[in-house]
C-alpha positions as CSV (number, residue, x, y, z in Angstrom):
1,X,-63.6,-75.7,75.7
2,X,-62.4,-75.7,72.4
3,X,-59.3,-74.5,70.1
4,X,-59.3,-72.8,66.7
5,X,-56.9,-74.5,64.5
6,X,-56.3,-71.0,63.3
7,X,-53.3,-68.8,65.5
8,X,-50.6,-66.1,65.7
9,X,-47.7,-65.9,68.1
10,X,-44.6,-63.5,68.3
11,X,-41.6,-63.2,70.3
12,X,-38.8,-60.9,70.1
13,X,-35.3,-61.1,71.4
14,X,-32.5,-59.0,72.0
15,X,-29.9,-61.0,73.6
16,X,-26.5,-62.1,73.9
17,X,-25.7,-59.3,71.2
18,X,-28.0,-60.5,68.6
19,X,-31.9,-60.0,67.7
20,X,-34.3,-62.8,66.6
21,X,-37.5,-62.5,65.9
22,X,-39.9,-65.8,66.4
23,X,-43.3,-66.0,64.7
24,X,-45.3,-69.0,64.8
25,X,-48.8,-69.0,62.3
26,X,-51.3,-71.8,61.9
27,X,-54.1,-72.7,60.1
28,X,-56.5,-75.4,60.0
29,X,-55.4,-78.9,58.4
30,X,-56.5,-82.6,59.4
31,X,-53.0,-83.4,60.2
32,X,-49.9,-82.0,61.4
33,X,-48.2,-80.3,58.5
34,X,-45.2,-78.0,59.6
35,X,-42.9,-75.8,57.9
36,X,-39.9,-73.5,58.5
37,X,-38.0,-70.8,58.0
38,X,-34.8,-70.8,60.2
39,X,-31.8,-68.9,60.5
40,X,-28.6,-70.6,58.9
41,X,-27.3,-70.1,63.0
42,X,-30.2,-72.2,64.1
43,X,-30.2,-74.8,61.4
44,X,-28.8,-78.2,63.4
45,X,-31.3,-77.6,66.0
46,X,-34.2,-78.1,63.3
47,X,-35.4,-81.6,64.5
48,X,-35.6,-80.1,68.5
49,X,-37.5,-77.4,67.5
50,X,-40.0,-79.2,65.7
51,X,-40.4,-82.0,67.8
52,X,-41.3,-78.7,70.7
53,X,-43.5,-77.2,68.3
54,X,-45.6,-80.2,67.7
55,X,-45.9,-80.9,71.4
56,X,-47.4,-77.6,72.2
57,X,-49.5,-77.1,69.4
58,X,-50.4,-81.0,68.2
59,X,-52.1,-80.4,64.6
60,X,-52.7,-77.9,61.8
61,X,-51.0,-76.0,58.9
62,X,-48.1,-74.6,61.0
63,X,-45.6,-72.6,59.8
64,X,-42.4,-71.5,62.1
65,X,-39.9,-68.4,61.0
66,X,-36.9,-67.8,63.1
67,X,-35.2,-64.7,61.7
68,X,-31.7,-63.4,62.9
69,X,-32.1,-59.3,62.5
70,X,-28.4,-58.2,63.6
71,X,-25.6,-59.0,65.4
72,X,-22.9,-56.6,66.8
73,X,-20.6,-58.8,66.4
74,X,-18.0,-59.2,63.2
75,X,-20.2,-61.1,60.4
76,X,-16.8,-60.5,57.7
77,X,-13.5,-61.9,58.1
78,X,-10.9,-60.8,55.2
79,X,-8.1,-63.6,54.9
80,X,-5.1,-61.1,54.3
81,X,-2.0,-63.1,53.7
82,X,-3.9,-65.1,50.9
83,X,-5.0,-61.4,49.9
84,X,-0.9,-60.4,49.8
85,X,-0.6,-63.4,48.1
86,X,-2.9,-62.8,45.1
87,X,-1.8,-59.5,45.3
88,X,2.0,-60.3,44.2
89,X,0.6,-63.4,41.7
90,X,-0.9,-61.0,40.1
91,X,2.2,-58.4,39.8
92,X,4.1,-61.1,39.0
93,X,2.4,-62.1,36.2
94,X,1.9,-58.5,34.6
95,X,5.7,-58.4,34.7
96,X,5.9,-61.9,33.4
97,X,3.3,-60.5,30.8
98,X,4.7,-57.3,30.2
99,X,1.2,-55.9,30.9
100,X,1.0,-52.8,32.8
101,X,-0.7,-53.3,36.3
102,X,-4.5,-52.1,36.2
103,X,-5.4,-49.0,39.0
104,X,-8.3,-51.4,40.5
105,X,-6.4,-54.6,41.2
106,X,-6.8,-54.0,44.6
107,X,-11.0,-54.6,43.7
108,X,-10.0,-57.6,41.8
109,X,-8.0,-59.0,44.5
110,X,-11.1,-58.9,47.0
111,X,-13.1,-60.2,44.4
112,X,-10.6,-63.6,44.1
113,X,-11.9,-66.8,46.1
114,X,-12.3,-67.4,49.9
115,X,-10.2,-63.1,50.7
116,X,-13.7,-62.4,51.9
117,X,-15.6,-64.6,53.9
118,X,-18.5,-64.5,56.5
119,X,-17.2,-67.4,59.2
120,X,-19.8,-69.8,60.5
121,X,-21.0,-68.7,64.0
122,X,-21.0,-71.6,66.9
123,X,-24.6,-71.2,68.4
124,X,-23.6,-71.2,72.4
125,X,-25.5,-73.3,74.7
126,X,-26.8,-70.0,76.8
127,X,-28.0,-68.3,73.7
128,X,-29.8,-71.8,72.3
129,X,-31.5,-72.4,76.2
130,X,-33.1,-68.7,75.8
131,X,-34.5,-69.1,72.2
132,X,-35.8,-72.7,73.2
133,X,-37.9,-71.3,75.7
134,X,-38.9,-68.7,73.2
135,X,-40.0,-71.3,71.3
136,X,-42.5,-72.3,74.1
137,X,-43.9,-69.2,75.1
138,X,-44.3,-68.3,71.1
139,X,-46.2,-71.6,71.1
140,X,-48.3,-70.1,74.4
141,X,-49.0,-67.1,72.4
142,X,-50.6,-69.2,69.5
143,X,-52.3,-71.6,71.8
144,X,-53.6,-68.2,73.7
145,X,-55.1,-66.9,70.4
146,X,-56.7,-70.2,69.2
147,X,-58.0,-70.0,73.0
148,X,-60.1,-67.1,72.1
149,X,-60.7,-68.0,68.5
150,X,-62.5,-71.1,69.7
151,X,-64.5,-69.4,72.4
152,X,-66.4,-67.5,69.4
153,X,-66.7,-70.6,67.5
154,X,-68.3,-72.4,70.7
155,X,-70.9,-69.8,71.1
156,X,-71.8,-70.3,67.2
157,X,-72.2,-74.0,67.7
158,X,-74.2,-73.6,70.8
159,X,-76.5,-71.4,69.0
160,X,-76.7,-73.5,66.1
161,X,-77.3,-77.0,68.6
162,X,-80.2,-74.8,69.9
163,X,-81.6,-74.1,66.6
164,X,-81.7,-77.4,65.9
165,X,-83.1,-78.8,69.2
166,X,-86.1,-76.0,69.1
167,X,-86.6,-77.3,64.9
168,X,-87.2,-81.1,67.0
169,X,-89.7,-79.4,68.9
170,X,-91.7,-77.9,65.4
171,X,-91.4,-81.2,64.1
172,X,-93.8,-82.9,67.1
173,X,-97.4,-81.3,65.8
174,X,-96.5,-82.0,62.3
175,X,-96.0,-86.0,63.3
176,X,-99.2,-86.2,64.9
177,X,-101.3,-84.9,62.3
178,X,-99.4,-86.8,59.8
179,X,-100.3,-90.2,61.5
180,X,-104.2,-89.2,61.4
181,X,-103.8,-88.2,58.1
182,X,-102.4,-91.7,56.8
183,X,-105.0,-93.6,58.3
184,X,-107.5,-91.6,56.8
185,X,-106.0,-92.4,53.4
186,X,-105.5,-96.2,53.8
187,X,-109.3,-96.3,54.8
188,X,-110.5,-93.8,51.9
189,X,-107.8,-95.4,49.3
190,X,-109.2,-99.0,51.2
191,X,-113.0,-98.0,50.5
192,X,-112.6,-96.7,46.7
193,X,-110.5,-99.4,45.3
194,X,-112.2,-102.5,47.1
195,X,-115.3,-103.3,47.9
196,X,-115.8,-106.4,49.1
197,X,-115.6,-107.4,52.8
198,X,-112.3,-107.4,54.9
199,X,-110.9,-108.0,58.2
200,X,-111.5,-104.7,60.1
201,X,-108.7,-106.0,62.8
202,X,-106.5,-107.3,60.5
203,X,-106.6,-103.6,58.2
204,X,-106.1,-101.9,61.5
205,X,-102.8,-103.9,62.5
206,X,-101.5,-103.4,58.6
207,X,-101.5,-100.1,59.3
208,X,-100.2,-100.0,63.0
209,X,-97.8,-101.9,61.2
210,X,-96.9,-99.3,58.2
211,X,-97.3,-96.4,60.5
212,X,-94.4,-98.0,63.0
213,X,-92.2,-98.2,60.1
214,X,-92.2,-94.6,59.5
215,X,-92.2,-93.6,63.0
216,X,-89.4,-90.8,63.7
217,X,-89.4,-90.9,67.4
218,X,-86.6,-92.5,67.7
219,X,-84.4,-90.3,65.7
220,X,-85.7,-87.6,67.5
221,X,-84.6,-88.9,70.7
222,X,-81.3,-89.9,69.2
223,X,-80.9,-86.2,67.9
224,X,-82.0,-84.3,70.7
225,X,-79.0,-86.8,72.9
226,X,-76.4,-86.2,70.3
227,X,-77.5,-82.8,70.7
228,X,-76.9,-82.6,74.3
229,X,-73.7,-85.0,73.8
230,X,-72.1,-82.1,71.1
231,X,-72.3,-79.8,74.0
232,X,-71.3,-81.6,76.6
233,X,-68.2,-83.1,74.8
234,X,-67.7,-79.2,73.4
235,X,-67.4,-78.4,76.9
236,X,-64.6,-80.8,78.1
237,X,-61.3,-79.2,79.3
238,X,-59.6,-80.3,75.9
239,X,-60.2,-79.2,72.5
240,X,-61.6,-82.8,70.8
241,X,-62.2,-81.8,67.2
242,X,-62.2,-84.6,66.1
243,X,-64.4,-86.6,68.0
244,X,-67.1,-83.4,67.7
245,X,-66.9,-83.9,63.9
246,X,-68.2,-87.7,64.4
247,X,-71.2,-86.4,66.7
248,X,-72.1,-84.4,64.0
249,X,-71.9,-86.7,61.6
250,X,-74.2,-88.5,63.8
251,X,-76.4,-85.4,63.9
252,X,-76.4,-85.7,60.0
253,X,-77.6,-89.5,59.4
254,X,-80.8,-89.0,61.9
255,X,-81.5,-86.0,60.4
256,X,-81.1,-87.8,57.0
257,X,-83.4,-90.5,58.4
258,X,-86.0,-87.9,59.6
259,X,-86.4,-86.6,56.1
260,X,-86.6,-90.0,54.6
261,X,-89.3,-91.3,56.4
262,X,-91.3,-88.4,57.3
263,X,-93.5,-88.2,54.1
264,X,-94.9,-84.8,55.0
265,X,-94.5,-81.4,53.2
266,X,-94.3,-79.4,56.7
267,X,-91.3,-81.5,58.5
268,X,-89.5,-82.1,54.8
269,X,-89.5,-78.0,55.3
270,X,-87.7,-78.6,58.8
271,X,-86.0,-81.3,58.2
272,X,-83.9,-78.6,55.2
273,X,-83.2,-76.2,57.4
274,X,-81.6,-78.5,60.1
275,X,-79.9,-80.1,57.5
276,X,-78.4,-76.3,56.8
277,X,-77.3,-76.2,59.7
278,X,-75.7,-79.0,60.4
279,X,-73.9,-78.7,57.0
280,X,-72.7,-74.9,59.0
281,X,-71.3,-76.9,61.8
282,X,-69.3,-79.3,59.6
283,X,-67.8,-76.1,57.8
284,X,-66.7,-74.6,61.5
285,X,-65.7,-77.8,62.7
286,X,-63.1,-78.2,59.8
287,X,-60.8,-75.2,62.0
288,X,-61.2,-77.1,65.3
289,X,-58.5,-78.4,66.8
């Protein structure tokens, strides 16, 4: 089977007093390239969750939020003795002054330094074991949805491989007539531009010799086996991407070769159209995993 590189997962908690909110996209990329979004409480355990991350989903344009919604728990502590304290610094010095104390120094006192703060919050072990194994089943969701993803993709490539194998198939009465044909024109080209004597034997194993050079049959064996090989490999119980885009890059050089030595309208038509779609199968290859 095969993976998209391309994926969604979500998971929402409410635990332990507090709601987070996971979400895990991808998208394709030849390497692992991964980015995030975490809560300030989650922060030190950065390095974990990526190392997790990676395990689970191995390669792509992957981009992790962790998002802390609430809490019912105090987020604001107000420090009130260095409050009083500003608080009578501050008569003092209007008396000092001779300035008469403003209405709204109590709003300039909770505007002074460190009266209001939000404490840092210690991230428990039970509350860190249960968003870890969020992490995972987040990453089960994604892997779930490139699951299917790639299902749709293997049915294109299927259907593209058989295009392909059936354009082998057009090319066969094409080749033969294209071999009778060139020996009619070495003879006729032969007759019109020399007419002395020659080696009847010796002409005929010139062009055996010619005609062997431009054979195709080869590469159409080789195609038809990569062919078979794409599928096979497409059908393994892992998602190999990778090694699918080097078949097809095979598919591509005897395809190549084909149209090189064919030297006939008809399969030069063929030969473009295969060419097509093996060009399509690169482009959906590119968001395999």
């Amino acid at each position: 089977m095969i993976k998209s590189m391309t994926g969604f997962g979500k998971t929402t908690l409410n635990t332990c007093g507090k709601s987070i909110i996971i979400e895990i996209r991808t998208l394709n990329s030849k390497q692992l390239d991964l980015s995030t979004r975490i809560a300030s409480l989650f922060r030190d355990k950065e390095n974990e969750i990526r190392t997790r991350v990676a395990k689970e989903l191995e390669r792509g344009k992957i981009d992790i939020a962790i998002y802390l919604d609430k809490t019912i728990t105090s987020t604001v502590a107000i420090d009130e003795e260095l409050a009083k304290a500003y608080y009578h610094s501050l008569l003092n010095l209007s008396e000092t002054l001779g300035n008469k104390v403003e209405s709204d120094i109590f709003c300039q006192v909770l505007r002074l330094p460190d009266v209001i703060a939000a404490p840092k919050e210690e991230l428990s072990e039970e509350l860190w074991d249960i968003v870890y194994q969020a992490i995972k089943d987040t990453c089960d969701k994604v892997n779930k949805f490139r699951g299917e993803e790639g299902k749709h993709l293997a049915l294109d490539f299927e259907k593209r491989v058989l295009m392909i194998q059936n354009m082998i198939e057009e090319i066969t009465p094409y080749e033969k007539n294209r071999i009778v044909s060139m020996k009619n024109k070495f003879v006729a080209s032969l007759s019109e531009n020399f007419s002395g004597q020659y080696d009847a034997n010796r002409m005929e194993q010139e062009i055996i010799y010619y005609i062997e050079k431009l054979d195709i049959t080869e590469e159409k064996v080789r195609l038809v086996k990569h062919c078979s090989y794409f599928i096979e490999t497409m059908n393994e119980m892992v998602s190999n991407g990778k090694k699918l885009g080097f078949i097809v890059q095979e598919l591509g050089r005897e395809v190549n070769t084909i149209g090189s030595k064919c030297n006939d309208f008809n399969i030069q038509q063929i030969v473009v159209r295969m060419k097509d779609e093996v060009e399509k199968m690169k482009e959906q290859l590119a968001n395999v995993l």
